[in-house]
DSSP file (Angstrom, degrees, kcal/mol; ACC not computed):
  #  RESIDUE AA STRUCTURE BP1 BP2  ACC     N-H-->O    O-->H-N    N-H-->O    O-->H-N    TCO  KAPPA ALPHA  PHI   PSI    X-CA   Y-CA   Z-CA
    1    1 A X              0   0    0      0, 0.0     0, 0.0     0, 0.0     0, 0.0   0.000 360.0 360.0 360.0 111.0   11.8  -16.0   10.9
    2    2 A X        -     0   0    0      1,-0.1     2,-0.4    35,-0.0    35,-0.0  -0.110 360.0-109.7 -24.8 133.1    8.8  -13.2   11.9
    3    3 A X        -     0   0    0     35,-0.1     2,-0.4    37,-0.0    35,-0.2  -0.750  32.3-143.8 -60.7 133.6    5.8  -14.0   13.6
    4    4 A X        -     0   0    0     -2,-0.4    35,-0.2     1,-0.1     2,-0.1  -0.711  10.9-122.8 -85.9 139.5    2.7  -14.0   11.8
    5    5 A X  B     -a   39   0A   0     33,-0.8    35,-2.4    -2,-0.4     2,-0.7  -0.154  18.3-108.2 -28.1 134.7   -0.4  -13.1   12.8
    6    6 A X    >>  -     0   0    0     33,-0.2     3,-2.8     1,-0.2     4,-1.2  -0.904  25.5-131.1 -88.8 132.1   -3.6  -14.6   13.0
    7    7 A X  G >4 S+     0   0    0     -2,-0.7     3,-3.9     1,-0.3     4,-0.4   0.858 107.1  60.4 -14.0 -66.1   -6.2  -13.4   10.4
    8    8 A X  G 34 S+     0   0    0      1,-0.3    -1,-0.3     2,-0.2    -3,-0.0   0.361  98.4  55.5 -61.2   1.7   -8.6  -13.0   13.0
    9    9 A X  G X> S+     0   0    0     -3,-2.8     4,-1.8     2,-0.1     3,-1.7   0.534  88.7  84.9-114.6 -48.3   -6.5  -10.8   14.6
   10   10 A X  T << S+     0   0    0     -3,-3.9     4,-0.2    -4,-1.2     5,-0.2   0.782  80.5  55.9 -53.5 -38.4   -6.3   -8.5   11.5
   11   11 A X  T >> S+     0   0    0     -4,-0.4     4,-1.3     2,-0.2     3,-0.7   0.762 109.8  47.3 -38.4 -39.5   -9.3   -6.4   11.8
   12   12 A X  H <> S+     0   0    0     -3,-1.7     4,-1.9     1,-0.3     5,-0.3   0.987 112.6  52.0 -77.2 -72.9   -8.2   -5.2   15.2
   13   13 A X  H 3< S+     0   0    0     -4,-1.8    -1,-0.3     2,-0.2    -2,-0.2   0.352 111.6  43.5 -38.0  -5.9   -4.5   -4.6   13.7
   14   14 A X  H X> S+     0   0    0     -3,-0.7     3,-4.1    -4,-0.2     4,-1.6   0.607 114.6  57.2-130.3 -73.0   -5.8   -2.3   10.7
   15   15 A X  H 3X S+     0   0    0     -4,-1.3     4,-2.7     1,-0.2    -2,-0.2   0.757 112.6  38.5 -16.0 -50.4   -8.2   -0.6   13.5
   16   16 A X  H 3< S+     0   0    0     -4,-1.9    -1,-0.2     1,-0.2    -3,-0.1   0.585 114.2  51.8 -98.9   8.2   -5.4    0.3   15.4
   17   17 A X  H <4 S+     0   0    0     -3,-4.1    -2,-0.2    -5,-0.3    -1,-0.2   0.730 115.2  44.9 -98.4 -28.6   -3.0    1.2   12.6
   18   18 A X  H  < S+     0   0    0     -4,-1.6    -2,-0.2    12,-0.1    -3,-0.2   0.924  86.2 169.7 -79.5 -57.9   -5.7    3.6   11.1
   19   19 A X     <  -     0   0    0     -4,-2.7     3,-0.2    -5,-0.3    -2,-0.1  -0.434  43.0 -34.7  82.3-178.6   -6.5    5.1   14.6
   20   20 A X  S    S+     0   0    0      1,-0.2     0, 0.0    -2,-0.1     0, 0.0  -0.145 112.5  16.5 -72.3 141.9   -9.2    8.7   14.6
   21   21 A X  S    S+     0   0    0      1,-0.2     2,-0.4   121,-0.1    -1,-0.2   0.686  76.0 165.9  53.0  55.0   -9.4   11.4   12.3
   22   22 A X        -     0   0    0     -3,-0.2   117,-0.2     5,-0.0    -1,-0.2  -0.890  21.9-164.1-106.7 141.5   -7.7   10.3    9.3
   23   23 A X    >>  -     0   0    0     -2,-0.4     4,-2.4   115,-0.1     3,-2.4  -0.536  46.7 -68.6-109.0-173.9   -7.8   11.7    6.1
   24   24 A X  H 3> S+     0   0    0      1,-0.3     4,-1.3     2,-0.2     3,-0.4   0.919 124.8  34.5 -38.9 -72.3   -6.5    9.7    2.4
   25   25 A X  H 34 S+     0   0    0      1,-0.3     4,-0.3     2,-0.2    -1,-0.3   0.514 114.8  53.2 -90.9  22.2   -3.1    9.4    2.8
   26   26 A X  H <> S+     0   0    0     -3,-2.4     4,-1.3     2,-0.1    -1,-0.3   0.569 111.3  46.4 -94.1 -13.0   -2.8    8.9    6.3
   27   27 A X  H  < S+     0   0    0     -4,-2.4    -2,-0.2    -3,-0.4    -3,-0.1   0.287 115.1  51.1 -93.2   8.8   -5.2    6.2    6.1
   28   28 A X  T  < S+     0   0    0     -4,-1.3    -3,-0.2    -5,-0.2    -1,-0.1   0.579 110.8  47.5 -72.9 -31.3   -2.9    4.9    2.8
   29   29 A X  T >> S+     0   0    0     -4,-0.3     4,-3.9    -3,-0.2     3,-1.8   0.905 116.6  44.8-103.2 -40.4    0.3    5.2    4.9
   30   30 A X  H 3X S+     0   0    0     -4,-1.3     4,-2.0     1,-0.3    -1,-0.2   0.837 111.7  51.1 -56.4 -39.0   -1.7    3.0    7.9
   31   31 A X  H 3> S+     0   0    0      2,-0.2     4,-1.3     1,-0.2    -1,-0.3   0.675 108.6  56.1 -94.4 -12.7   -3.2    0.4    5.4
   32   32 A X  H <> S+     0   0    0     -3,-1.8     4,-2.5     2,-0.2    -2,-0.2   0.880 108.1  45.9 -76.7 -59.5    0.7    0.1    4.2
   33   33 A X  H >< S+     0   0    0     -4,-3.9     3,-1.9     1,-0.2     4,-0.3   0.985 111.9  46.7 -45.0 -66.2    2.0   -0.8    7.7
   34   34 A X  H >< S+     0   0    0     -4,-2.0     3,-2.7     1,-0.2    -2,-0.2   0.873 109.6  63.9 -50.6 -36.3   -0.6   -3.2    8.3
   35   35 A X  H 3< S+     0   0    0     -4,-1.3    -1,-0.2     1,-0.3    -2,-0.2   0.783  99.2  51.5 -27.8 -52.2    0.4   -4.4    4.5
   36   36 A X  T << S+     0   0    0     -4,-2.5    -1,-0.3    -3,-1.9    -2,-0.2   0.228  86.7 111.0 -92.6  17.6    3.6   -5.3    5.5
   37   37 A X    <   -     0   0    0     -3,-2.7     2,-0.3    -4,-0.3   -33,-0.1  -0.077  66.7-126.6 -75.6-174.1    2.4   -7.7    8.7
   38   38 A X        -     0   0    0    -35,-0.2   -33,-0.8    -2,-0.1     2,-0.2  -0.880  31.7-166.1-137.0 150.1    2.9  -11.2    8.3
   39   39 A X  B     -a    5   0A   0     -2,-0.3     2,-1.2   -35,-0.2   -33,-0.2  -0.894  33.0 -98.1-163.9 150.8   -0.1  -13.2    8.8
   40   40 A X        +     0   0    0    -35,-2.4     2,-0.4    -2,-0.2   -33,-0.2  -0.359  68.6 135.9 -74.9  66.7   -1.0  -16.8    9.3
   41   41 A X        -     0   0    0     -2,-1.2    -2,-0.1   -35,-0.1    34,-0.1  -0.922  57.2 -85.1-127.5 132.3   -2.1  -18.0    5.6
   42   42 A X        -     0   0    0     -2,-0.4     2,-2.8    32,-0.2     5,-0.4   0.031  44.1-105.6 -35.5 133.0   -1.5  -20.8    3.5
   43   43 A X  S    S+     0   0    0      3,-0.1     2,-0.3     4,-0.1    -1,-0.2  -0.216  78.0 105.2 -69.1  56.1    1.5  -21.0    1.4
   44   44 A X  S    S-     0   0    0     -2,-2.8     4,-0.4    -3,-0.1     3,-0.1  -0.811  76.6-107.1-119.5 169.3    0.4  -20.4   -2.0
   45   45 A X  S    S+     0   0    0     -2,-0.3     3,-0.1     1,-0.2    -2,-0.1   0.735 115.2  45.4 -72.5  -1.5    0.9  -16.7   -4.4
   46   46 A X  S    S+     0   0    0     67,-0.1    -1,-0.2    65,-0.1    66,-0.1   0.806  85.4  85.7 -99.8 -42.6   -2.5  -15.8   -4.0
   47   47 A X  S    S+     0   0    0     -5,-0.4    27,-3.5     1,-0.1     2,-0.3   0.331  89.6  44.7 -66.3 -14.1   -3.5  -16.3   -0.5
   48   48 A X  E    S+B   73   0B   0     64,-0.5    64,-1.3    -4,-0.4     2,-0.5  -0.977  75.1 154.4-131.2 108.7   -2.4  -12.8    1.1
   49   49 A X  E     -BC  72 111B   0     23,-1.7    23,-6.4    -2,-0.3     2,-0.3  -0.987  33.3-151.4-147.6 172.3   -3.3   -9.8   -0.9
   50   50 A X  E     - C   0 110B   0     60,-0.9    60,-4.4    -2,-0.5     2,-0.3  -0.869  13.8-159.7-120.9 153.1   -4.0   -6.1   -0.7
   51   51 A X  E     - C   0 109B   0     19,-0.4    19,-1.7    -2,-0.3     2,-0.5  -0.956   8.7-160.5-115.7 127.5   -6.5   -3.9   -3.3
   52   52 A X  E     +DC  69 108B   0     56,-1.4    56,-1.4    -2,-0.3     2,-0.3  -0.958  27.7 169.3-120.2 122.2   -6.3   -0.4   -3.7
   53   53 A X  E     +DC  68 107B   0     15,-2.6    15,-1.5    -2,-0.5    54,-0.2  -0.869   7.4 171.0-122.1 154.6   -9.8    0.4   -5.3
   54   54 A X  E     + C   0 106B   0     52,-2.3    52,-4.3    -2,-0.3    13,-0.2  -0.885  17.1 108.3-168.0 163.9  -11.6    4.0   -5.9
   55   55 A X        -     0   0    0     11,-0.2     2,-1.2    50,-0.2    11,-0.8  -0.489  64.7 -70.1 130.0 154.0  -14.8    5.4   -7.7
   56   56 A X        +     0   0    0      9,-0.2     9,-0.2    -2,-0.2     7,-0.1  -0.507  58.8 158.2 -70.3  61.8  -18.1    6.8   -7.4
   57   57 A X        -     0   0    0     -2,-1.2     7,-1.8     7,-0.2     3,-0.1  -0.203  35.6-149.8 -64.1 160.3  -21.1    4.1   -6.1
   58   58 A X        +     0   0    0      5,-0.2     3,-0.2     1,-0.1     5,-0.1  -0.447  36.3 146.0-145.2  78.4  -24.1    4.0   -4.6
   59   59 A X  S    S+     0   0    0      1,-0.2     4,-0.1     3,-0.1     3,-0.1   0.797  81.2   8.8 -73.6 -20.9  -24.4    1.0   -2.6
   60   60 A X  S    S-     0   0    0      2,-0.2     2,-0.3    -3,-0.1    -1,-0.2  -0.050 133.7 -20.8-158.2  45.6  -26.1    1.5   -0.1
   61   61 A X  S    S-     0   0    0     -3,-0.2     2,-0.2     3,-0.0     3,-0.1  -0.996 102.2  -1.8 134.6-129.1  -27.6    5.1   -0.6
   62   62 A X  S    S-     0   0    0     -2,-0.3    -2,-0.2     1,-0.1    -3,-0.1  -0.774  94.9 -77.1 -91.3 146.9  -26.7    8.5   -2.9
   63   63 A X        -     0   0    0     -2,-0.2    33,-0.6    -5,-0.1     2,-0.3   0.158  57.0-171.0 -36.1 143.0  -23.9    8.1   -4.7
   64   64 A X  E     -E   95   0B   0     -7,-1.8     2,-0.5    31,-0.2    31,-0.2  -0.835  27.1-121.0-147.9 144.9  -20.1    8.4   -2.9
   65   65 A X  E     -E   94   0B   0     29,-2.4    29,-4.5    -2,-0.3     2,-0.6  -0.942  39.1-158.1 -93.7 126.3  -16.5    8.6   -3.9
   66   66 A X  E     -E   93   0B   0    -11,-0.8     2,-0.4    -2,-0.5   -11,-0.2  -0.913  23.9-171.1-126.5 123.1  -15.0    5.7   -2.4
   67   67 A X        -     0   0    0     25,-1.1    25,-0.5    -2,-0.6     2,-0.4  -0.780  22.2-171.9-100.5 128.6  -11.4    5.1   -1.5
   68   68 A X  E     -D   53   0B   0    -15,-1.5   -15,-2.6    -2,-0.4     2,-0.3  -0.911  18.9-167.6-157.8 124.6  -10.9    1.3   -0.3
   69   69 A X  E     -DF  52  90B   0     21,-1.8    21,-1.5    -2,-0.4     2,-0.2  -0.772  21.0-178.0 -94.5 144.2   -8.0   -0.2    1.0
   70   70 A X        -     0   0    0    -19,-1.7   -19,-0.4    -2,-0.3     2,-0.4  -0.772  18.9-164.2-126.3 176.2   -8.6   -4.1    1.1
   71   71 A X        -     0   0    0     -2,-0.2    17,-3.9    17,-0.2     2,-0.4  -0.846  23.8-146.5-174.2 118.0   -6.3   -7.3    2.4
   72   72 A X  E     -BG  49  87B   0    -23,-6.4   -23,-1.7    -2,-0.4     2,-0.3  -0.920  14.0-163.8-116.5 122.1   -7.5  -10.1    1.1
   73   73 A X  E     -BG  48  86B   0     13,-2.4    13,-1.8    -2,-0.4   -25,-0.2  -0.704   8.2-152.9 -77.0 120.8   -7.3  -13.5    3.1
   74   74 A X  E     - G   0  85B   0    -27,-3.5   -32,-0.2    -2,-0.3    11,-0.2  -0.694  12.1-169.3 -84.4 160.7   -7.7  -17.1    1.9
   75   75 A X  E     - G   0  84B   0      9,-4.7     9,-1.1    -2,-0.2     8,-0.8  -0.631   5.3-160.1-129.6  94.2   -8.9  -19.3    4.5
   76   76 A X  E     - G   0  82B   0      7,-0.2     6,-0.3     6,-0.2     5,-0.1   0.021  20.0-114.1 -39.4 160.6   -8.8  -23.3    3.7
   77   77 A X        -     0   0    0      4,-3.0     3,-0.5     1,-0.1    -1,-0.1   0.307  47.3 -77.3 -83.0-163.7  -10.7  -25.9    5.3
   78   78 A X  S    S+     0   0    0      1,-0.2    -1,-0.1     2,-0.1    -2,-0.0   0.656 133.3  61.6 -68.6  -9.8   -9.0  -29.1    7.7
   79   79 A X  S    S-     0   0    0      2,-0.1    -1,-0.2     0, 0.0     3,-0.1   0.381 119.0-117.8-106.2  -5.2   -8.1  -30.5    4.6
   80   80 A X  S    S+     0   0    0     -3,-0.5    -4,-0.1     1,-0.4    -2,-0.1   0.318  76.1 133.5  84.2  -9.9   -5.8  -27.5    3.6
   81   81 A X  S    S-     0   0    0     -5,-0.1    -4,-3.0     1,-0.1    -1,-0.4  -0.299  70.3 -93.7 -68.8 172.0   -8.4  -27.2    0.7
   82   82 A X  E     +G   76   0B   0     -6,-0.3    -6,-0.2     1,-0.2    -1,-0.1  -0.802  47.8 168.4 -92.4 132.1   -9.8  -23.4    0.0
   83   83 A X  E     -     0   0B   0     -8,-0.8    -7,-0.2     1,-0.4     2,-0.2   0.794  55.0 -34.1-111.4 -54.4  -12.9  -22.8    1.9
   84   84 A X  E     -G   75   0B   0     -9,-1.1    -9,-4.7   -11,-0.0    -1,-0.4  -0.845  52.5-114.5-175.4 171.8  -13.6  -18.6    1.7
   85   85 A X  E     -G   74   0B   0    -11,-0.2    64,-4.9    -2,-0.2     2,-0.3  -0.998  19.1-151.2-150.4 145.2  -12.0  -15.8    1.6
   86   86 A X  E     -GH  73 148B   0    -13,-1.8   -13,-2.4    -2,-0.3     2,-0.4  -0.739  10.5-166.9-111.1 142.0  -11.9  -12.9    4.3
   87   87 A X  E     -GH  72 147B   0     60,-2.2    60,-3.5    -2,-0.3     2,-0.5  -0.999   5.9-165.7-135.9 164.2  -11.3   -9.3    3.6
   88   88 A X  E     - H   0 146B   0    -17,-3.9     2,-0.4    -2,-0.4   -17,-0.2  -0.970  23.1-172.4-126.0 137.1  -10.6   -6.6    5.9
   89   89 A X  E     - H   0 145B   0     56,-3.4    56,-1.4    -2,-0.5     2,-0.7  -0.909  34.2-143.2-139.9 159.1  -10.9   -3.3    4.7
   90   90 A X  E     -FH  69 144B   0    -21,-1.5   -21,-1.8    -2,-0.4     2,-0.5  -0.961  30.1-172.6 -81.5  90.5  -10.4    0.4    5.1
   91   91 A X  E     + H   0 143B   0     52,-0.9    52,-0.9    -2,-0.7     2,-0.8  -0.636  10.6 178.7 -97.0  67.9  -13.2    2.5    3.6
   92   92 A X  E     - H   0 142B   0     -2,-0.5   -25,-1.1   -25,-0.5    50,-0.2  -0.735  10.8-161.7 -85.3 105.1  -13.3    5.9    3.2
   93   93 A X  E     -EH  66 141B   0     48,-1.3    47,-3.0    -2,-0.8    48,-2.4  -0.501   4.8-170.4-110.7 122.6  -16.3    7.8    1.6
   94   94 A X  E     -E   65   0B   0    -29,-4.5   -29,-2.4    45,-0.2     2,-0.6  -0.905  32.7 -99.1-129.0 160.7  -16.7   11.1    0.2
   95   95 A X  E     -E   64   0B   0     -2,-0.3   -31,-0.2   -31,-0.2   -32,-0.1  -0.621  53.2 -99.3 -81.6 121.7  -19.6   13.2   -1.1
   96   96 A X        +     0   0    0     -2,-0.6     2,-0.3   -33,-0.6    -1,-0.1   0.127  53.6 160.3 -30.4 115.5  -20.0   13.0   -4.9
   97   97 A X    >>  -     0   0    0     -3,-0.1     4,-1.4     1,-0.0     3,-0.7  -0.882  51.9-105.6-138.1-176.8  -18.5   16.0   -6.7
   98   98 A X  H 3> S+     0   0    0     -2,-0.3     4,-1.2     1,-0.3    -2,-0.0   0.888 110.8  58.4 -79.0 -42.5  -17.4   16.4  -10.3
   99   99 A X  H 34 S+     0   0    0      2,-0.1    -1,-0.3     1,-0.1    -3,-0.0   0.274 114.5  42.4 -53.0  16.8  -13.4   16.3   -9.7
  100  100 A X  H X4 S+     0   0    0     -3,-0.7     3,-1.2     2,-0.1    -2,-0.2   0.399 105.8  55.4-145.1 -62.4  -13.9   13.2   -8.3
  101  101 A X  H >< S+     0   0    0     -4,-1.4     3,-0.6     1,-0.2    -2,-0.1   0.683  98.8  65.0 -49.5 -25.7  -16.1   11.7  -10.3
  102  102 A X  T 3< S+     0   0    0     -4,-1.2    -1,-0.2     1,-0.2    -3,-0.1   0.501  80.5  74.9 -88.3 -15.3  -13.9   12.3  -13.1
  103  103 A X  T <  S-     0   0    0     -3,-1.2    -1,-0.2    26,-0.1    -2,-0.1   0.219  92.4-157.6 -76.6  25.0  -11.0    9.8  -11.7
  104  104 A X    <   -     0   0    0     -3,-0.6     2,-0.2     1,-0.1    -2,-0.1   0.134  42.4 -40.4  40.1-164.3  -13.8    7.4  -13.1
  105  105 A X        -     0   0    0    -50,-0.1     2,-0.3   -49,-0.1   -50,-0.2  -0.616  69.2-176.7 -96.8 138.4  -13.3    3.7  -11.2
  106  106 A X  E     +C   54   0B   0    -52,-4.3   -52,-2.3    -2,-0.2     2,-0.2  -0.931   6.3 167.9-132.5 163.9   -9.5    2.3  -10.7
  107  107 A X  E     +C   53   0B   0     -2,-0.3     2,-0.3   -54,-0.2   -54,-0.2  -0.926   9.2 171.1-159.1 151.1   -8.0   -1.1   -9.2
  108  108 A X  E     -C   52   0B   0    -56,-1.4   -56,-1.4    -2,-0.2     2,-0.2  -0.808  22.6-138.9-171.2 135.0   -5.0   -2.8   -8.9
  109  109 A X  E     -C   51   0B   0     -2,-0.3     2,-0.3   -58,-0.2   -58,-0.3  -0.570   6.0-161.9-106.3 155.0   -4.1   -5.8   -7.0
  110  110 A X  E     -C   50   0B   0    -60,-4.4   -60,-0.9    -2,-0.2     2,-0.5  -0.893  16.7-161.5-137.7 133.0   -0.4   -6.7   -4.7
  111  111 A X  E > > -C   49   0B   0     -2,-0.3     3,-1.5   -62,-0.2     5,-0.6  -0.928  16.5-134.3-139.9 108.6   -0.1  -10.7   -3.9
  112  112 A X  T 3 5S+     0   0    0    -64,-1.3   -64,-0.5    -2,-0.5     5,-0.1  -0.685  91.9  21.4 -52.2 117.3    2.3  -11.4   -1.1
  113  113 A X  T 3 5S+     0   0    0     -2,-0.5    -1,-0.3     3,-0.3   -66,-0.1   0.659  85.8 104.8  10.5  62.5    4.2  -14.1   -2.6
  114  114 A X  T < 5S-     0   0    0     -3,-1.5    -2,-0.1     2,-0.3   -69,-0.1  -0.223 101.6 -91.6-138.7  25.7    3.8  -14.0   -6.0
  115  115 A X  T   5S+     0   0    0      1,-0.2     2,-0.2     0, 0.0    -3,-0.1   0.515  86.8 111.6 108.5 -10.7    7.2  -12.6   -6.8
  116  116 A X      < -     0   0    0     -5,-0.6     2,-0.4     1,-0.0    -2,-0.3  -0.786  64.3-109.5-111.0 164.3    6.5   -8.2   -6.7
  117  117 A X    >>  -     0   0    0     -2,-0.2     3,-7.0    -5,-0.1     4,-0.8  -0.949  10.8-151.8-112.0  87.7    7.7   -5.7   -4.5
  118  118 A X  H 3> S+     0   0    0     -2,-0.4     4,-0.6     1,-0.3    -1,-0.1   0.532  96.1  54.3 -54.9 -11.9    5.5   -4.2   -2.3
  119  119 A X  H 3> S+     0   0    0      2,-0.2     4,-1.9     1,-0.2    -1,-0.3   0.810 110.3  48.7 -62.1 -34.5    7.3   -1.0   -2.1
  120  120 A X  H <4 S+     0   0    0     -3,-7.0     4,-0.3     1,-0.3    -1,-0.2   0.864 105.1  58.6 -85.9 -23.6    7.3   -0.6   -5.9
  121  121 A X  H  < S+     0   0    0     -4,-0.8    -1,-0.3     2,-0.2    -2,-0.2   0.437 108.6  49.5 -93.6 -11.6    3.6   -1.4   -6.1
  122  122 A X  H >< S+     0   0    0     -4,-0.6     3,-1.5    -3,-0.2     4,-0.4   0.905 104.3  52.0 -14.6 -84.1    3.0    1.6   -3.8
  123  123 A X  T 3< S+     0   0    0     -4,-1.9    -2,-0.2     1,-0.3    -3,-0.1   0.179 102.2  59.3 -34.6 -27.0    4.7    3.8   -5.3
  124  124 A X  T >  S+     0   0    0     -4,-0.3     3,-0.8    -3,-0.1    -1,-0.3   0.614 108.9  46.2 -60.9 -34.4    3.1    3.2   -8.4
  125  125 A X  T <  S+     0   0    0     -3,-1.5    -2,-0.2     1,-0.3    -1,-0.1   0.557 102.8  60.5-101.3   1.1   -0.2    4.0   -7.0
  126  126 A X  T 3  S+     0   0    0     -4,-0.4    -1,-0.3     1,-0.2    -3,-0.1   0.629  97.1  60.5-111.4  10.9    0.7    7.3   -5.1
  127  127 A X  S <  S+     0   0    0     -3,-0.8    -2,-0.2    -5,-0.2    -1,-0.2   0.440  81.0 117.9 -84.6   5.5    1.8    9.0   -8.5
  128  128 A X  S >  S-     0   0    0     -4,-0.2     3,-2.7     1,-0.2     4,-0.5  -0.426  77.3-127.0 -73.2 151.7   -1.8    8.3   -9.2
  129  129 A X  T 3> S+     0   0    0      1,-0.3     4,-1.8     2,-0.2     5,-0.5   0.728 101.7  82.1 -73.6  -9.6   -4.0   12.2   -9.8
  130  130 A X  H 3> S+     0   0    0      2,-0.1     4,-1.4     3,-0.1    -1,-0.3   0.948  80.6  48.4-102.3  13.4   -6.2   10.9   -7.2
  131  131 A X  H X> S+     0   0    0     -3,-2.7     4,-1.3     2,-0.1     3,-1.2   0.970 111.5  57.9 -72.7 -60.4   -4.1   11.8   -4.1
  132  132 A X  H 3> S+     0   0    0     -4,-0.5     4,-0.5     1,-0.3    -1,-0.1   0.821 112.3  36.4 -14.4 -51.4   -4.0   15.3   -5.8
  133  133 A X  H >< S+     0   0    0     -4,-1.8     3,-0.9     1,-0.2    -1,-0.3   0.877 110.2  63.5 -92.8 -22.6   -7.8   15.7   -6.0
  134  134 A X  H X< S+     0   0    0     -4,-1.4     3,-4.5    -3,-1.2    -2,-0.2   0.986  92.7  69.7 -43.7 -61.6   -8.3   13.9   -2.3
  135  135 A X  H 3< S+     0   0    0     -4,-1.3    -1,-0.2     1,-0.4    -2,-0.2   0.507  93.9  52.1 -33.1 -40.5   -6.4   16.8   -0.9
  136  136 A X  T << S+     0   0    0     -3,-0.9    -1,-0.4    -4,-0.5     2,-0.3   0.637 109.2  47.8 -78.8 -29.9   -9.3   19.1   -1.7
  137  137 A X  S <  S-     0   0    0     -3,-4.5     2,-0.4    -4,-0.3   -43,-0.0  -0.790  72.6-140.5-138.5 167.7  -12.2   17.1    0.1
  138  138 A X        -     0   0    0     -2,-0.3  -115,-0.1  -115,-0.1    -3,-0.0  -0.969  36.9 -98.0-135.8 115.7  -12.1   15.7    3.5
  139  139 A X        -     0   0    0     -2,-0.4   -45,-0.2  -117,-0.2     3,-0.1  -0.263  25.5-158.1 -57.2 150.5  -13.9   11.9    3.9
  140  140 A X  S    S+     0   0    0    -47,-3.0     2,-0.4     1,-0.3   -46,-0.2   0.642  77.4  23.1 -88.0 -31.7  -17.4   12.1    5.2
  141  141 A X  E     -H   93   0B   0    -48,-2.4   -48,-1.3     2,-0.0     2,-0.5  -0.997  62.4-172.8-155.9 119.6  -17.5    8.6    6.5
  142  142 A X  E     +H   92   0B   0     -2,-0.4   -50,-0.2   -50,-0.2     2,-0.2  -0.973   9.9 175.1-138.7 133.3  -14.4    5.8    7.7
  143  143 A X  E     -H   91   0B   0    -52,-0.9   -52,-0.9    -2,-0.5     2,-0.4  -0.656  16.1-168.3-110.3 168.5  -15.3    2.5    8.5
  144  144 A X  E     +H   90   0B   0    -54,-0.2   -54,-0.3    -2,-0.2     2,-0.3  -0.838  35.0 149.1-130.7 157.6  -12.6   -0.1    9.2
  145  145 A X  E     -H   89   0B   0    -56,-1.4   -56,-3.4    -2,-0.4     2,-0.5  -0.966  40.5-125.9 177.8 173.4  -14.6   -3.6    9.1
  146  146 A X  E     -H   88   0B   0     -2,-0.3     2,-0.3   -58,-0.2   -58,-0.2  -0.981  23.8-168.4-137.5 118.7  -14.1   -7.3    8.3
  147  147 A X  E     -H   87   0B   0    -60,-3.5   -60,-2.2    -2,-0.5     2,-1.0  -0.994  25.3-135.6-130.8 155.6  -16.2   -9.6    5.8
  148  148 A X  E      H   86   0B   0     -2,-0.3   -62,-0.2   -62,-0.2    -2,-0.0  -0.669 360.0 360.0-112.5 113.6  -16.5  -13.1    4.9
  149  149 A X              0   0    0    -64,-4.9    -1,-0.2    -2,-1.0   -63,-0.2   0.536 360.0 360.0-113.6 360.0  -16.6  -13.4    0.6
């Protein structure tokens, strides 16, 4: 049997799997390793998952194309009940053009024991047009960071 991880541990682990000076699909192929860690979560099909999200926001100024890799944690209480849920993510942010803008908003979600194959669920998502149009523009801003939802 692998060792798992601790959760708390993951932020560090996606930090050091992403590393400097990455552009989309090296920070896809980094968020994949860390994807395939084992990590210290209750045994239900929901409790470990990754998100691949992308589209044009403006949270928290002018509008951004934003590529976000997520791993989503549950965390249960002493009681084994579900307390919160942690995600650690990958963000990479680009400045608004019109190719970009035109992949509109995508998502699709990977649940580590719930019975799929993370390989195939990849694979799907790098025939998607928006590695094609990444290629062309260069992120402005990557965060790696950890929040409690």
């Amino acid at each position: 049997m692998r060792e798992r991880s601790a959760v708390g541990d993951a932020v560090r682990v996606l930090e050091g799997e992403v590393g400097d000076g990455v552009d989309a699909e090296g920070a896809w192929r980094a968020f994949l390793r860390f994807g395939r860690r084992l990590f210290d979560v209750p045994d239900t099909p929901e409790s470990d998952g990754l998100l691949f999200q992308y589209g044009t926001y403006a949270f928290d100024g002018p509008p951004a194309f934003t590529l976000d890799l997520v791993r989503q944690f549950e965390i249960v209480d002493g009681d084994g009940e579900y307390d919160h849920y942690v995600q650690v993510r990958c963000e990479l942010r680009y400045e608004s053009a019109p190719a970009l803008e035109a992949l509109r908003a995508f998502d699709s979600w990977f649940f580590h024991g719930a019975g799929d194959d993370l390989d195939e669920w990849a694979a799907r998502l790098t025939e998607l047009p928006v590695w094609r149009a990444l290629r062309s523009f260069g992120p402005v801003g990557v965060r790696v960071y950890q929040e409690r939802v």
